[in-house]
C-alpha positions in Angstrom: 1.8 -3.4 -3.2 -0.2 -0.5 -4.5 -1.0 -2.0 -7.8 -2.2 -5.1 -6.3 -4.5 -3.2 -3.9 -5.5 -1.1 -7.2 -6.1 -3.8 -9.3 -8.0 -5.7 -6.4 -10.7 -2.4 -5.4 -11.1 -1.0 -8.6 -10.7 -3.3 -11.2 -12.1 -6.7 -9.7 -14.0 -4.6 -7.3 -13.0 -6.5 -3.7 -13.7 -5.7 -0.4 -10.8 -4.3 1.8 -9.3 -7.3 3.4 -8.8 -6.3 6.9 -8.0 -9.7 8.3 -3.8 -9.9 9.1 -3.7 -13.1 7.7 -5.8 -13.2 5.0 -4.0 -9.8 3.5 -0.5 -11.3 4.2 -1.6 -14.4 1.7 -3.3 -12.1 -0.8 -0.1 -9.9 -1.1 2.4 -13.1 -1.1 0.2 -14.9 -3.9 -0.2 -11.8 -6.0 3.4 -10.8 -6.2 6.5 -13.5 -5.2 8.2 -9.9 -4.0 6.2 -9.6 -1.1 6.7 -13.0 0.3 7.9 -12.2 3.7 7.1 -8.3 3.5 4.2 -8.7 6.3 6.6 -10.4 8.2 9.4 -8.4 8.0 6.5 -5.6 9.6 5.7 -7.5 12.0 9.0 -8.2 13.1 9.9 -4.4 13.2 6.9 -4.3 16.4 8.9 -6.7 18.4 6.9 -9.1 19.1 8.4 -11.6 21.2 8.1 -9.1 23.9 4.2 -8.0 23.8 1.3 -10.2 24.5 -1.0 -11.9 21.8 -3.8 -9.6 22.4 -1.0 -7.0 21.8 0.6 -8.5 18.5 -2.8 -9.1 17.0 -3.9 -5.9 17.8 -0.5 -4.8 16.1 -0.9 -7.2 13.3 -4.4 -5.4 12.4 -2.9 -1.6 12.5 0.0 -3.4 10.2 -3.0 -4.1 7.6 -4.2 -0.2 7.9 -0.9 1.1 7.4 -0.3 -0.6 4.7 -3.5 0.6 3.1 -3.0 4.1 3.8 1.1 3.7 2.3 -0.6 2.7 -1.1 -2.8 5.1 -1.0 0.1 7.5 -1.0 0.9 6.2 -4.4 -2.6 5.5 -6.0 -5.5 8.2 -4.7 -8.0 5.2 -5.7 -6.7 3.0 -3.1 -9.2 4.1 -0.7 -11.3 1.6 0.6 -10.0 2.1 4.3 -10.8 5.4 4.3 -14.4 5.1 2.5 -15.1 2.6 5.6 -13.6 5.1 7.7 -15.9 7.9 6.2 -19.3 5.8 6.4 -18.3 4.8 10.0 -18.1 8.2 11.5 -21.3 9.5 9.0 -23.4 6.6 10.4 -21.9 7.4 14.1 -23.5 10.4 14.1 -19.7 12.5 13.5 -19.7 16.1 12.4 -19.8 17.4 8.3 -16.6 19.7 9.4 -14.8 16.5 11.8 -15.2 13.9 8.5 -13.7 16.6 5.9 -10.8 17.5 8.7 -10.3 13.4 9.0 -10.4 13.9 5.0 -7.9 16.5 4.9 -5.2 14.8 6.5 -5.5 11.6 4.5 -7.9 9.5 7.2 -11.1 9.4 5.5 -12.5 10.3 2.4 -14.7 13.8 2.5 -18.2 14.2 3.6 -18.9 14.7 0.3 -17.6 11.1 -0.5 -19.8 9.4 1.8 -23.0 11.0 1.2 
C-alpha cells in the first residue's frame, strides 16, 4: 500500500483521494493484493450493527488511517497531514499547536505549511 500511495503523491503527483470508495478502487486496481483489504477494514468496525451515517463516517477515518499507516513506512506519504497542516494555519491554529500536531505524526510542521 505504501508504494502505491508513494508512487501516486510524488511521482505522478495526485491529490489525496479521500473518498472511501474511490481509494478502495485505486488500491484494488493498482495492486491484485489489496483486493478486498478495504473490506476486510471495514468489516473489522462491525458494521451491520451501526447506522449509515455511522459506517460512512467510519469508512472515511478507514481512508485516514490508512494514510497515516503508510506514512509509517514512507515519510513522503504525507499528503493527509500537509492538508491537515494548511487547515489548521488557515484556521487561525497556533505556530506551537501545528508543530505539537507535527510531533506526534498528525500534521506536517509549521514550517511545512508556510
Amino acid at each position: 500500500m505504501s508504494s502505491i500511495l508513494y508512487k501516486n503523491q510524488r511521482l505522478l503527483k495526485q491529490k489525496t483521494i479521500y473518498d472511501p470508495d474511490e481509494f478502495k478502487i485505486m488500491l484494488e486496481e493498482a495492486d491484485a493484493a489489496l483486493i478486498g483489504f478495504f473490506d476486510e477494514l471495514y468489516k473489522g468496525t462491525n458494521p451491520n450493527t451501526k447506522s449509515e451515517k455511522t459506517n460512512n463516517n467510519n469508512k472515511k477515518k478507514l481512508v485516514s488511517l490508512c494514510y497515516f499507516l503508510a506514512s509509517i513506512n514512507n515519510k513522503y506519504i504525507n499528503g493527509i497531514k500537509a492538508d491537515i497542516g494548511s487547515y489548521l494555519e488557515t484556521s487561525g491554529a497556533s505556530a506551537s499547536s501545528i508543530d505539537t500536531l507535527a510531533n506526534i505524526g498528525l500534521s506536517v510542521s509549521r514550517r511545512t505549511v508556510t
